[in-house]
N, C-alpha and C positions, 0 to 999 in steps of 0.2 A: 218145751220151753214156754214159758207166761208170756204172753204179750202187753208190753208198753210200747204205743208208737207216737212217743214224744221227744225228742232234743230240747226243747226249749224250758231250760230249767229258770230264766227268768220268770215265767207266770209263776213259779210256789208264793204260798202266802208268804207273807213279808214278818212274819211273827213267831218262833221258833219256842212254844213255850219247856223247860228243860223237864218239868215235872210231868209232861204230856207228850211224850212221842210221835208225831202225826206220820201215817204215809199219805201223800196227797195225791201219788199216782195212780188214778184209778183203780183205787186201795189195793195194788200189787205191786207197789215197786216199794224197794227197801233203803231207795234213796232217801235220807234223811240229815234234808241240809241243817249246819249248824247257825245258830244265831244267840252270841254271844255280842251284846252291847255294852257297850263303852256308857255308863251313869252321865259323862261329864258331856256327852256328845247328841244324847237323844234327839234334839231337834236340828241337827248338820245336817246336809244334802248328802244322798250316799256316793256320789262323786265325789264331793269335799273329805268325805271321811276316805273314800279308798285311795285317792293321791297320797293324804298322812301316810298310810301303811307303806314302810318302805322292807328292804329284803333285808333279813338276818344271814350275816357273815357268823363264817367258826367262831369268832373272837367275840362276837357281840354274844355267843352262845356262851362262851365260857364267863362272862362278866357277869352272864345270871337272864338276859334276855331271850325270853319265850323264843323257839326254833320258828313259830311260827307268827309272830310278831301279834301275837295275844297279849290287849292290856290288862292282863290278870290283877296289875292292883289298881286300876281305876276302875274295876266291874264288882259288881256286887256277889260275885260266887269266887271262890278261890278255885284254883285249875283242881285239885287231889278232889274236891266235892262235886264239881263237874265230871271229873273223870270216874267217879262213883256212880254219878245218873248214868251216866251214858253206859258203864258195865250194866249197871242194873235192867236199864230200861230200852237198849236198842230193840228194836224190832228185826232179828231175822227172818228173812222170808223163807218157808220151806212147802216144798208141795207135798210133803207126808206129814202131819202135825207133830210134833213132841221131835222127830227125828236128831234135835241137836240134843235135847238134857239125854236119850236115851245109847246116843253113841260116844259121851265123854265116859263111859264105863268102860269101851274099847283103850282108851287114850293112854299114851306112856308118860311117864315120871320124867322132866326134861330140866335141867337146869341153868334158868333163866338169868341174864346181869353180865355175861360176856358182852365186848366190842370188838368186831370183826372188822364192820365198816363205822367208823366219824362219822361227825355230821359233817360238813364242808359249810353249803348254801342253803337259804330257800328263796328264790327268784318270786317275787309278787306279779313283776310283769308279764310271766308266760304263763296262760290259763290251760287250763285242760276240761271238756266235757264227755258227759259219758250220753250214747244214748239210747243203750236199752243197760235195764240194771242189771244183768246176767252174765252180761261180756264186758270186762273189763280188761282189755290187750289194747291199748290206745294210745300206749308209751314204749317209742321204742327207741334205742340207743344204737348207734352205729359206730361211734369213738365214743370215749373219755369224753371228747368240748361239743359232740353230733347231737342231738335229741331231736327225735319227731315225735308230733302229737297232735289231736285234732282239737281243734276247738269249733263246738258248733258245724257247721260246714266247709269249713276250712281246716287243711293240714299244715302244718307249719313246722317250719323245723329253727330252732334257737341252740347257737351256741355259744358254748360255756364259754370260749376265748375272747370275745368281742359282748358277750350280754345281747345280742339283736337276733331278734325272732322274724323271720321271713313266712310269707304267706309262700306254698310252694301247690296247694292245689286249691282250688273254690269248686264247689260241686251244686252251690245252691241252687246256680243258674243251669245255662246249660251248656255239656261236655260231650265233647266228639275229638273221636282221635285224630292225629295230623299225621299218621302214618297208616299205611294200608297193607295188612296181614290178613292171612288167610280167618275165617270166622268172625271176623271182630264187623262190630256193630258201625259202620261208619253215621248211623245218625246220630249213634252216642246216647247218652240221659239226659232227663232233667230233673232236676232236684231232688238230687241222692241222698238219701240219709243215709252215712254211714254207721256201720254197726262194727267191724271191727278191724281191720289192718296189720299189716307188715312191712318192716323195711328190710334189706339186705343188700347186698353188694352192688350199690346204685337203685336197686328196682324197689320202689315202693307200689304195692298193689292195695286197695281199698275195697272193701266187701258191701254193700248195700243190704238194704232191707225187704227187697225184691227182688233179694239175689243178681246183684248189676256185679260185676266185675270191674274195675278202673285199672289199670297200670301205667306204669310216667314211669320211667329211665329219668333218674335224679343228673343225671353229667346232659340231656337232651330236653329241647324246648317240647313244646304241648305232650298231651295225650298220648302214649302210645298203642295204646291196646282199650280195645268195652268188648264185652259180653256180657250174655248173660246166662248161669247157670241152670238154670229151674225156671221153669214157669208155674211151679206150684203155689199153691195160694198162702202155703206155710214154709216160704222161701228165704227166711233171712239168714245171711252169710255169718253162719257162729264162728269159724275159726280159718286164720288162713297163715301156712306155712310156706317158706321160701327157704330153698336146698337144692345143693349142688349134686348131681348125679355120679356117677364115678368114671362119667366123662368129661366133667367137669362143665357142665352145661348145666347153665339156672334155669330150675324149676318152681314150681307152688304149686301147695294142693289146697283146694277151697272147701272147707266145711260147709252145709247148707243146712236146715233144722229139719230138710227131709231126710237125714240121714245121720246126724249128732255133730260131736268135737271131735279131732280127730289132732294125734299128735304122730310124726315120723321118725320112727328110728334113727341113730347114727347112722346105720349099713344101709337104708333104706327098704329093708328087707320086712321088717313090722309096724302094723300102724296100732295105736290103740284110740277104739271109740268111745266118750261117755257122751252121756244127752240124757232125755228124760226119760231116765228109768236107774234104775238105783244099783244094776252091773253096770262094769265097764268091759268092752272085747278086746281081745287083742288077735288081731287081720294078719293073713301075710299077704303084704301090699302086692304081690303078683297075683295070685290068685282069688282073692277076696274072700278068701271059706278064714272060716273062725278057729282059732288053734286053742282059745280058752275062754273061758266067762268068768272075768273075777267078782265075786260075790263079797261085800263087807260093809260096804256104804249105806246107808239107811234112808237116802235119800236122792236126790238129781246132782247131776256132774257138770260141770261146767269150765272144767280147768282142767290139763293135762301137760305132765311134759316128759323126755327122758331124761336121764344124764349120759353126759359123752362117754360112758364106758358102753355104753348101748346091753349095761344090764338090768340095770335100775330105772324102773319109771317110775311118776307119781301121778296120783288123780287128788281133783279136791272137790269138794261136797256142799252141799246146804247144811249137811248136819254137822257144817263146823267143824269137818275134819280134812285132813290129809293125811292117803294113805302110801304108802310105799311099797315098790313090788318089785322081787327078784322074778326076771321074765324066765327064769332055769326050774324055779318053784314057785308056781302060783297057786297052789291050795287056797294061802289065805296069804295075805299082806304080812311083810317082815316087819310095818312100823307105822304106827296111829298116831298122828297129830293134832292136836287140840289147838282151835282158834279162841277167841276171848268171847268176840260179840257177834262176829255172823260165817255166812259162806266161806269158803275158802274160794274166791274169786279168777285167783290168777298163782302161777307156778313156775318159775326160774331158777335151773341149774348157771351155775358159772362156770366159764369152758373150761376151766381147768377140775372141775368136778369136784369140787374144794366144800362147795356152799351149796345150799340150797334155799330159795328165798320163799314164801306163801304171803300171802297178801289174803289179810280178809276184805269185807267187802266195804270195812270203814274203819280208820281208826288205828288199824295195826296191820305190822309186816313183822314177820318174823323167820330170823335165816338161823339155819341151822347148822352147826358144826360138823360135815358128812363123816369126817373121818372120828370123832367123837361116836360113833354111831346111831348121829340123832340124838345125843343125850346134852349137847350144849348147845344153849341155844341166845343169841340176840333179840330182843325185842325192843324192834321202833315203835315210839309210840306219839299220837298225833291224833288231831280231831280232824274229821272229814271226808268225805268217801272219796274212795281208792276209785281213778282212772286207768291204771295199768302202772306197771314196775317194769324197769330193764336194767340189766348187770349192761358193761360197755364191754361189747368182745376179751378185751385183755383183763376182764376182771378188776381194771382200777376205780371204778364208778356205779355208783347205785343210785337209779333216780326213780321218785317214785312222784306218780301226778295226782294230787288233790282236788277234786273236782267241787268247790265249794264258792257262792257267789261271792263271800263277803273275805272268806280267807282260802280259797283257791289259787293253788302255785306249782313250784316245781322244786321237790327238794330233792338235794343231791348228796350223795354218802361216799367216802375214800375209803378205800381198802387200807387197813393194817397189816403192814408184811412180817410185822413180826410180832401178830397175835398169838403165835404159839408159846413163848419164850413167857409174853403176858400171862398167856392162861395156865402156865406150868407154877405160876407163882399163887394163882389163887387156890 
């Protein structure tokens, strides 16, 4: 993995020019915030300007106003010219050169212009950050109206039925558990930079940058659990999973970069690992010996997921792909996915195994029609890098977090039940 060990994306310059692409993060991160200004506003205070921004409803979508409350006609670029630079000119980041123009040769014929999920919302007042550019898992859904997410050093969880975002964990300062289990750290941390997160059946667990461990039981007051996984000095927590055993006792399993991503089967039976290196393995979680090396990707991994049939998994890439893999035949991948502008960032089956969602690392999310076999596909399209995506267990909600200072929000997608009836008509 590349090292950025920054959160604070308030220092970027304040100046976003469209014809010049900057990374500013210690020229390796491929965060590139947007700055799109308002002609009639240049000299407003940028809290005067971010109170204007109010949240776009379905209805204001359908009247013709921007999802994202872009004043496209009071700025001197129209969105279709902007959305040219930014195809043209994103910087993805890749740690093998060329690896994206040379794996869109892999890539399948996919056709685009389906609606699976609406738009619904985009909420202004619920932000999201990201804080390393490689992991973006930092939105998660637990209901339809539930949404957690970090912002900065704070988790927060806002929801949809009421609009109000509660602060539910601070890590800036300092955190020690209020309950006493076997292992756990009772001096606790201080000033955890999170890296990346999970919620699940109450239990939200947070990953650190030094490999810290947090857990807090969402229904119980403080801290319940600190550790810490790694003492190694290339410790930070890449991925971390929450699942039920088939005793029905909650589990998690914590990635760390001394050992890659690591995603778990349905049956609990396989794990599969990408990180830096351009295979991905696939483990049997008992014994930890390797059953296969899938070979296709042409660059580093950083995304994984299964589908609940526990036959299908996916990994996603730098090289701007996602690939698809029957764990029965793995010679090679049954299906190559093409991203627009960068990494394939982050990876979401919906529990009914219906969709599949990929999220590059700015700008676009794209679900796929699983039973179409990959060949129909939705694309959301938006300015701003992508914090993380979650489907809402029952499949009815799609939120995805924009990590951007000026139009960072939280937008939300409804499922169409009767997209197939739709797509048999096109």
């Amino acid at each position: 993995m590349s090292h950025y060990h920054s959160a604070d994306f308030e220092e970027m310059e304040d100046e976003y020019d469209m014809n010049e692409p900057v990374d500013d993060m210690e020229g390796e991160d491929e965060y590139q915030e947007l700055v799109i200004r308002d002609s009639d506003a240049e000299d407003e205070d940028d809290a005067d300007q971010l109170h204007k921004l109010s949240d776009t409803s379905a209805a204001d979508a359908r009247s013709g106003k921007d999802i994202q409350g872009i004043p496209w006609e009071t700025i001197e670029v129209t969105r279709e010219t902007y959305r040219q630079a930014r195809l043209e000119q994103y910087k993805n980041y890749e740690n093998i050169p060329n690896s994206g123009v040379a794996a869109m040769m892999a890539c399948k014929s996919t056709e685009k212009g389906r609606t699976y999920y609406e738009f619904r919302r985009n909420t202004r007042s619920v932000k999201s950050t990201i804080s390393h550019f490689q992991l973006r898992n930092l939105v998660w859904a637990t209901s339809k109206h539930d949404v957690y997410l970090l912002l900065h050093y704070s988790v927060l969880h806002w929801s949809a039925l009421n609009g109000v975002d509660t602060e539910i964990m601070d890590v800036h300062g300092h955190v020690a558990p209020s309950e006493k289990h076997p292992g756990s750290l009772l001096e606790g941390f201080l000033h955890t930079q999170i890296s990346t997160m999970a919620v699940k059946d109450n239990l939200l667990v947070a990953g650190g940058f030094q490999g810290e461990l947090i857990c807090k039981h969402l229904d119980r007051e403080g801290i319940s659990f600190c550790c810490r996984t790694t003492y190694d000095d290339n410790a930070i927590t890449n991925a971390l999973e929450i699942f039920n055993t088939s005793s029905g006792a909650l589990h998690f399993i914590a990635s760390n970069n001394d050992c890659g991503h690591t995603s778990l089967s349905p049956d609990g039976k396989l794990v599969i690992i990408v990180g830096d290196d351009t295979d991905a393995l696939l483990i049997d979680a008992n014994s930890g010996k390797t059953i296969h090396s899938m070979k296709g990707h042409l660059d580093f991994s950083f995304a994984s997921a299964w589908s609940p049939d526990g036959l299908t998994f996916a990994t996603g890439n730098q090289d701007k792909t996602c690939r698809i893999w029957d764990a029965r035949n793995l010679t090679e991948s049954v299906h190559v996915l093409r991203g627009n502008v960068g990494a394939i960032r982050s990876i979401r089956f919906t529990s009914d195994g219906h969709f599949l969602s990929m999220a590059e690392a700015a700008d676009f999310v794209h679900i796929f029609d699983i039973k179409s076999d990959y060949n129909k596909r939705q694309e959301l399209d938006f300015f701003g890098e992508v914090s993380g995506m979650s489907f809402s267990p029952d499949t009815d909600t799609l939120y995805v977090g924009i990590s951007d200072r000026t139009y960072g929000s939280l937008l939300q997608f409804g499922r169409l039940y009767n997209y197939s009836y739709l797509d048999s008509l096109l």
